[in-house]
Backbone as numpy.savetxt, mean C-alpha at the origin, in Angstrom:
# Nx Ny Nz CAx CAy CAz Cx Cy Cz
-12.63 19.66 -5.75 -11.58 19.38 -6.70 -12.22 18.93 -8.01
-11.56 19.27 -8.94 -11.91 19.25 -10.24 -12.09 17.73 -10.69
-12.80 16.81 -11.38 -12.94 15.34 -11.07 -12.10 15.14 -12.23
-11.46 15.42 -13.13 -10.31 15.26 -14.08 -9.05 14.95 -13.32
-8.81 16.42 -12.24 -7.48 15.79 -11.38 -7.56 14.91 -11.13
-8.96 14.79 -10.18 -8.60 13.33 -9.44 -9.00 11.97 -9.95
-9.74 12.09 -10.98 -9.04 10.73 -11.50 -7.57 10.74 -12.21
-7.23 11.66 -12.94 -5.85 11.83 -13.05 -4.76 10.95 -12.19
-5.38 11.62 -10.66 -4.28 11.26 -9.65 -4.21 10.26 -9.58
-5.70 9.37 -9.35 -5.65 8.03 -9.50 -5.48 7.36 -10.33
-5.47 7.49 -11.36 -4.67 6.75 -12.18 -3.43 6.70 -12.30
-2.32 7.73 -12.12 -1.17 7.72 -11.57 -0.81 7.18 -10.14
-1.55 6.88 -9.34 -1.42 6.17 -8.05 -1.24 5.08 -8.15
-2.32 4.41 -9.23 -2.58 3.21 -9.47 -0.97 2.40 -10.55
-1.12 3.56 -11.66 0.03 2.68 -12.15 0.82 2.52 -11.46
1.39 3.71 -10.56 2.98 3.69 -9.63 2.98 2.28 -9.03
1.80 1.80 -8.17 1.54 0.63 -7.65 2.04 -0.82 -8.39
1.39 -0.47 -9.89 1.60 -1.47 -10.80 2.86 -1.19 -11.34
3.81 -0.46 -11.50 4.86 -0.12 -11.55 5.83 -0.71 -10.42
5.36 -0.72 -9.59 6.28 -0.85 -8.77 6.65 -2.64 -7.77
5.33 -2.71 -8.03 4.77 -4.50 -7.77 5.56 -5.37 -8.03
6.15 -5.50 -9.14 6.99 -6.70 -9.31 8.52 -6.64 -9.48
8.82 -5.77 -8.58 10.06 -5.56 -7.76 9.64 -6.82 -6.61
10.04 -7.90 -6.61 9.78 -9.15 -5.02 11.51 -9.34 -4.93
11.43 -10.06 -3.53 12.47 -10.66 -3.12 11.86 -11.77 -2.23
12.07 -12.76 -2.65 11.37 -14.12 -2.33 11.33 -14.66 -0.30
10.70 -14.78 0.19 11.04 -15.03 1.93 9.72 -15.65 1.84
9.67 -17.43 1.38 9.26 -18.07 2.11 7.48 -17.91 1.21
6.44 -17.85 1.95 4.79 -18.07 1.32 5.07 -16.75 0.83
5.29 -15.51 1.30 5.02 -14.13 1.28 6.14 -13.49 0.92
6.16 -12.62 -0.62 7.60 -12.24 -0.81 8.03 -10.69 -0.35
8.86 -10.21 -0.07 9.01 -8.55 0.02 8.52 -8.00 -1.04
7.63 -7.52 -1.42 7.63 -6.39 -2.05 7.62 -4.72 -2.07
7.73 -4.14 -3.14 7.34 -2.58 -3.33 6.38 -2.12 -2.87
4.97 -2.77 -3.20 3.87 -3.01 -3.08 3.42 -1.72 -2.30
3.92 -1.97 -1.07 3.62 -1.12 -0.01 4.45 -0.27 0.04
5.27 0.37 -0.16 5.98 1.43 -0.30 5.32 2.17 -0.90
4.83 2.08 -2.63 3.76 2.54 -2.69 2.27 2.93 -2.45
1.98 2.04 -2.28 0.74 2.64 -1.33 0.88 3.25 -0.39
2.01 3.11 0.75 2.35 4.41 1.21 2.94 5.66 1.22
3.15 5.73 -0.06 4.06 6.77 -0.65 2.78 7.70 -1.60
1.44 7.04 -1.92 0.53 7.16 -2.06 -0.57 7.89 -1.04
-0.33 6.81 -0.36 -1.75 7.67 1.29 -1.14 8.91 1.47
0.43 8.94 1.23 0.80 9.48 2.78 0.88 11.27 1.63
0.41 11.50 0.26 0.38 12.69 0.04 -1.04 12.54 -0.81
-1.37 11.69 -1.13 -2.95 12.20 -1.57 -4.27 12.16 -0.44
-5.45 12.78 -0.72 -6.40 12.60 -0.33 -6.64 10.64 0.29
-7.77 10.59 1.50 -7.99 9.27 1.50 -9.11 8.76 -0.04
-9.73 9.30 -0.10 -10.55 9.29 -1.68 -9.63 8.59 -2.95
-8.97 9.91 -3.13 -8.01 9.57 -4.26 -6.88 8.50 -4.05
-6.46 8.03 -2.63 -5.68 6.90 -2.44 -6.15 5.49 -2.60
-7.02 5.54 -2.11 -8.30 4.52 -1.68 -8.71 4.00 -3.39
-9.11 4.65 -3.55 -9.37 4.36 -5.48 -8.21 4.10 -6.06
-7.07 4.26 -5.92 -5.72 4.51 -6.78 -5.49 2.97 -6.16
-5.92 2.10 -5.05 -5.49 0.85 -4.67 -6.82 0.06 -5.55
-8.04 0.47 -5.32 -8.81 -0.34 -5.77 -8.61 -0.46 -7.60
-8.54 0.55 -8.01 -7.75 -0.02 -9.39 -6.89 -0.74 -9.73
-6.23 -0.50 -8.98 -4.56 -1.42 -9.28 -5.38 -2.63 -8.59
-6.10 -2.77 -7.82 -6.74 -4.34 -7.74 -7.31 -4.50 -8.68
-8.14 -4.12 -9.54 -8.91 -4.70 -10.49 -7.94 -4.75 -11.51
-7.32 -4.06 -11.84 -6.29 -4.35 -13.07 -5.69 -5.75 -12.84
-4.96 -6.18 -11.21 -4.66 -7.13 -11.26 -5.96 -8.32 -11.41
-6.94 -8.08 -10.57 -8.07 -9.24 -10.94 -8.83 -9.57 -12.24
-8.41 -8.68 -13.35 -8.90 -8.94 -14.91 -7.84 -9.80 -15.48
-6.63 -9.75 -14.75 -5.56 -10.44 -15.29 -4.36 -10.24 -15.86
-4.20 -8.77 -15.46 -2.81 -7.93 -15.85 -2.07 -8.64 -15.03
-0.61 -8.61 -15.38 0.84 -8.90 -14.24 0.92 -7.85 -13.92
0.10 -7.32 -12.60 0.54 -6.12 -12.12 0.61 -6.49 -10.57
0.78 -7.89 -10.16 1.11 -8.29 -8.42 2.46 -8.52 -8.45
2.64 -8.61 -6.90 3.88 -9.06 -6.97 4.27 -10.30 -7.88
5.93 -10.36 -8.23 6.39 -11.21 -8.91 5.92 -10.88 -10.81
4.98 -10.31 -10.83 4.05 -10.04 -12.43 3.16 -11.10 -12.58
2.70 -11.50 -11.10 1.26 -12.34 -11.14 0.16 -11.42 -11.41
-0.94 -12.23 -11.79 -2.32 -11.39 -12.28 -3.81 -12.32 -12.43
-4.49 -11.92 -11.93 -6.07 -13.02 -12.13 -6.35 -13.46 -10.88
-7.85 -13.45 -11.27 -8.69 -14.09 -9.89 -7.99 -14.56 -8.89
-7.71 -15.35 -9.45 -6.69 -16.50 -8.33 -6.02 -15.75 -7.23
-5.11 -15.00 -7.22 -4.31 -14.28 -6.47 -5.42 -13.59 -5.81
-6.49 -13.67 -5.55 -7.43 -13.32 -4.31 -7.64 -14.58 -3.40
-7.22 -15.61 -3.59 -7.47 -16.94 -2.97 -6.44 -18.10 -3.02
-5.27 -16.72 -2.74 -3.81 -17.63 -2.44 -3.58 -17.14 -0.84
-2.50 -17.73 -0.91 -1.94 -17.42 0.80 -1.92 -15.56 1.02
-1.65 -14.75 0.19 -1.29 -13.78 0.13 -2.66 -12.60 -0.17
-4.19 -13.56 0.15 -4.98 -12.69 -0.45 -5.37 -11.78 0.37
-5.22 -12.06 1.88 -5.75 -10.80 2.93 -4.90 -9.62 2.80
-3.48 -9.80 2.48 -2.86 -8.46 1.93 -3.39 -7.56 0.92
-3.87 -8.44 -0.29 -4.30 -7.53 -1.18 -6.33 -7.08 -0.97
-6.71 -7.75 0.05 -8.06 -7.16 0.83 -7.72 -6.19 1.55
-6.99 -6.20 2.01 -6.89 -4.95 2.89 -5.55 -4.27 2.59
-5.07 -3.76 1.31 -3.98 -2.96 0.65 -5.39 -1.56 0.65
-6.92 -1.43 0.36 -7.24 -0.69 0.03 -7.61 0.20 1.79
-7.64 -0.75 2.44 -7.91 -0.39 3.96 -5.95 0.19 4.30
-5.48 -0.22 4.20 -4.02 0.09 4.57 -3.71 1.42 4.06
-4.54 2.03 2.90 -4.39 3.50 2.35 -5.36 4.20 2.90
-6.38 3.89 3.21 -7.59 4.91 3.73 -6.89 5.10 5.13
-6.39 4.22 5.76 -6.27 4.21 7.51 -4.65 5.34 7.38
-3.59 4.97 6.42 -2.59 6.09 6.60 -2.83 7.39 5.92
-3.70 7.59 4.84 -4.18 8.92 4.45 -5.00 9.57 5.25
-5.51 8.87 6.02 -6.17 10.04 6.73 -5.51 10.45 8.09
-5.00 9.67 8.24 -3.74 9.96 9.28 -2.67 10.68 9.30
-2.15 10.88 7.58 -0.94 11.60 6.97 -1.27 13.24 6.98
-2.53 13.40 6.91 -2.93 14.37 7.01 -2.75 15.40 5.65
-2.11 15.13 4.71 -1.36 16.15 3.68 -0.81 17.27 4.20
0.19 16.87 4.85 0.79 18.13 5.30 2.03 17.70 5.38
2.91 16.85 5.03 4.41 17.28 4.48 4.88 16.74 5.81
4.66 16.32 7.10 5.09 16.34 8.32 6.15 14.69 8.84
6.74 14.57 8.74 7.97 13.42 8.64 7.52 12.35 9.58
7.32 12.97 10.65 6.83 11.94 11.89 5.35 11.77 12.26
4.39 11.98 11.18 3.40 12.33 11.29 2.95 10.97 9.99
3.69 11.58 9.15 3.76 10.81 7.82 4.22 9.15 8.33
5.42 9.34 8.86 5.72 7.57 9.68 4.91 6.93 10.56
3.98 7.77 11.21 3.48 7.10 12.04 2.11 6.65 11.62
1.88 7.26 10.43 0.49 7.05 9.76 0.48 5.84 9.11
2.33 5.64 8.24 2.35 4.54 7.51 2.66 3.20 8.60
3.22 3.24 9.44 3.14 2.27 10.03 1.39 2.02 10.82
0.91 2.83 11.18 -0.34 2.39 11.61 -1.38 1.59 10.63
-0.90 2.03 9.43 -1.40 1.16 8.06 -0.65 -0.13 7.48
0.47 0.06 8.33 1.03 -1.55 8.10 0.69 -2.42 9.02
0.41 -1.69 10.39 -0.29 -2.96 11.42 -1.58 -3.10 10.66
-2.46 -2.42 10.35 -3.64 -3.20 9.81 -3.20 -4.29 8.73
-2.27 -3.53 7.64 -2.03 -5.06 6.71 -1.64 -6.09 6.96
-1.13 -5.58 8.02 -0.56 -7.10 8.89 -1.54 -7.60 9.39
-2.33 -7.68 10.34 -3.75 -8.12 10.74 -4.36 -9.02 9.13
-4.76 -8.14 8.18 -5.40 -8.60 7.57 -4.64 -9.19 6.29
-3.34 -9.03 5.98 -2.77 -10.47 6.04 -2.28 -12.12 6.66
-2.35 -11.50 7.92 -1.88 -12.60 9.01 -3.83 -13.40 9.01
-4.73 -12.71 8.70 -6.04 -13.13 8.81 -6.02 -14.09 7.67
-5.97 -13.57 6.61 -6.26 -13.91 5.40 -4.98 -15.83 4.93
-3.75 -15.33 5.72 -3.13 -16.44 5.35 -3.37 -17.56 6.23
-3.96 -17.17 7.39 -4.77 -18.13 8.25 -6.01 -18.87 7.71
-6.66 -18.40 7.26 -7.89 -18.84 6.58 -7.67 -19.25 5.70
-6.64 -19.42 4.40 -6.21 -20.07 3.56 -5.45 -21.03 3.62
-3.85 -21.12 4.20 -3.32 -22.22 4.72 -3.59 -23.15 5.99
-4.40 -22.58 6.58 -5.14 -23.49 8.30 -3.88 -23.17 9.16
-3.12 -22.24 9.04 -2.22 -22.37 9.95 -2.05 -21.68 11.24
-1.78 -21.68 12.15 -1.79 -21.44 13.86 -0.92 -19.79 13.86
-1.87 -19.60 14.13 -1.35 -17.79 14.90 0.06 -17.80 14.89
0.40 -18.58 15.98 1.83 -18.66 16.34 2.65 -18.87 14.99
2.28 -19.61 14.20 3.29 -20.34 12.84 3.11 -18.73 11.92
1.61 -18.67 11.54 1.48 -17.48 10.66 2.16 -16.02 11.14
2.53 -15.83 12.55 3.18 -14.59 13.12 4.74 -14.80 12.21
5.06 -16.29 12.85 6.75 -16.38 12.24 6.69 -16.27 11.02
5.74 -16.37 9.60 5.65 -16.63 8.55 5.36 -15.30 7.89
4.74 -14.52 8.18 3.88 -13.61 7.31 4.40 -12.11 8.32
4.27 -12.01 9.44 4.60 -11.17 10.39 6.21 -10.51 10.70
6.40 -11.63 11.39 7.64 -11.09 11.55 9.45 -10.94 10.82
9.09 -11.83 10.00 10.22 -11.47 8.49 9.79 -10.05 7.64
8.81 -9.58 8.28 8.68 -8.23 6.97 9.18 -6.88 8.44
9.26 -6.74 9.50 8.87 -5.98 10.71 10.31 -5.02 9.75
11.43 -5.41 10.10 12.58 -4.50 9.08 12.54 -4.39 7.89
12.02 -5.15 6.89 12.40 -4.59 5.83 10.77 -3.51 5.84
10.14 -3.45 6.17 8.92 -2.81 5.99 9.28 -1.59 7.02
9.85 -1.73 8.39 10.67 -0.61 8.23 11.10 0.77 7.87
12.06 -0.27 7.11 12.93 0.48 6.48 12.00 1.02 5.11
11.19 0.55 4.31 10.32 1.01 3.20 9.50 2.39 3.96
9.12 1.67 5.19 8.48 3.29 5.74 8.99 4.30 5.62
10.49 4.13 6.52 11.66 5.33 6.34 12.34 6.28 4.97
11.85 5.19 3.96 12.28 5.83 2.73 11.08 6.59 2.01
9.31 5.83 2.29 7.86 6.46 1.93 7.97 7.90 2.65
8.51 8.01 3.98 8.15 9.53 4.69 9.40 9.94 4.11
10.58 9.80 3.70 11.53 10.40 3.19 10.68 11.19 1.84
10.05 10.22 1.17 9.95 10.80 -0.62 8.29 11.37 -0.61
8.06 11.26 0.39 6.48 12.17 0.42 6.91 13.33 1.03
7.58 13.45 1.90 8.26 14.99 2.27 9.15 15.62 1.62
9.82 15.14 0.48 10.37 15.77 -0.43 9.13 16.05 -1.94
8.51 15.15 -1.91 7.31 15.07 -2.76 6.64 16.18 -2.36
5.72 16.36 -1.23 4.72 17.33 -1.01 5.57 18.92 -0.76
7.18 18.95 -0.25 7.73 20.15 -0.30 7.92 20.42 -1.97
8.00 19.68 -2.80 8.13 20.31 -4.57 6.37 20.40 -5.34
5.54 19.92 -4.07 4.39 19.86 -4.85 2.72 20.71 -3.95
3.79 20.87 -2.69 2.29 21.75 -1.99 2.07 23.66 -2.80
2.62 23.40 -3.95 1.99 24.75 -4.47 1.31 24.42 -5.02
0.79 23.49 -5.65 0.03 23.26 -6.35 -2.14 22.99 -6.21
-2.25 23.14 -6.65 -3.95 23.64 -5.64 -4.65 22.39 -5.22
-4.15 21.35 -5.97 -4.48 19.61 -4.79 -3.83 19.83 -3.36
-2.67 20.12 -3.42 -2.04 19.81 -2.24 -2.21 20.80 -1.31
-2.53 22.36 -1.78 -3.20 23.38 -1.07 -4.06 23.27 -0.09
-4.84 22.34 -0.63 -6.29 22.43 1.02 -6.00 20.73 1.84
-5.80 21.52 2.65 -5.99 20.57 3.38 -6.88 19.14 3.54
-6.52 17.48 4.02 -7.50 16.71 4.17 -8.76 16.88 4.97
């Protein structure tokens, strides 16, 4: 692939991300966000390459100090809040469902990729808010875990909705042509 597209892509990956970030709805240490909708709306039709980079930008944009996190937080800091193992492993949560998504347009293929990339963010948020607040498996499951299980969900259901309408208006095109 031509290295213009794909930074192209990634840079459009990346803004969508930052675009889409500070859409929150407040629940407690950890708020709902977009966040992940995009990034899986991301894995689940680009390359793992071009996804994978399209997160690590939108991290550095936020770690120079843009409002591009949830809420329109931005800077160092937000790597060493309650919420930082999410954004450590937002770039692992796209490599693990892109390569799973396969680029191929496939609905239940596409859901099952993005949820297999939300149990890792979960892991490595539920890690990360452990190691920051000292708090007990059990407390951090009720806290960080299991208030997102539906609405994250339901964000899945709508990511394989708009990547299968996405990759059916866009597999003519010679990115989406060859296969991962």
């Amino acid at each position: 692939m031509k290295k213009i597209e794909s930074m192209t892509l990634i840079a459009l990956g990346a803004a969508l991300i930052a675009a889409l970030s500070p859409f929150t709805i407040p629940l407690g240490p950890i708020p709902i966000t977009l966040q992940t909708l995009a990034i899986g709306l991301i894995a689940s039709i680009y390359r793992p390459k071009e996804a994978t980079l399209s997160v690590l930008i939108y991290l550095l944009l936020g770690a120079i100090g843009l409002p591009v996190f949830a809420g329109g937080h931005g800077g160092i800091s937000s790597f060493y809040g309650p919420t930082a193992g999410f954004l450590f492993f937002f770039p692992l949560r796209a490599l693990v469902t892109s390569s799973l998504a396969g680029q191929k347009g496939q609905p239940i293929r596409i859901f099952l990729a993005n949820a297999l990339g939300e149990v890792v963010l979960f892991i490595g948020g539920a890690l990360g808010f452990m190691l920051i607040t000292h708090k007990s498996l059990d407390l951090t499951v009720k806290l960080v875990v299991l208030p997102f299980v539906l609405p994250d969900l339901i964000k899945m259901t709508l990511t394989t909705v708009f990547a299968v309408i996405l990759y059916r208006n866009l597999k003519h095109l010679p990115y989406f042509k060859k296969a991962k």
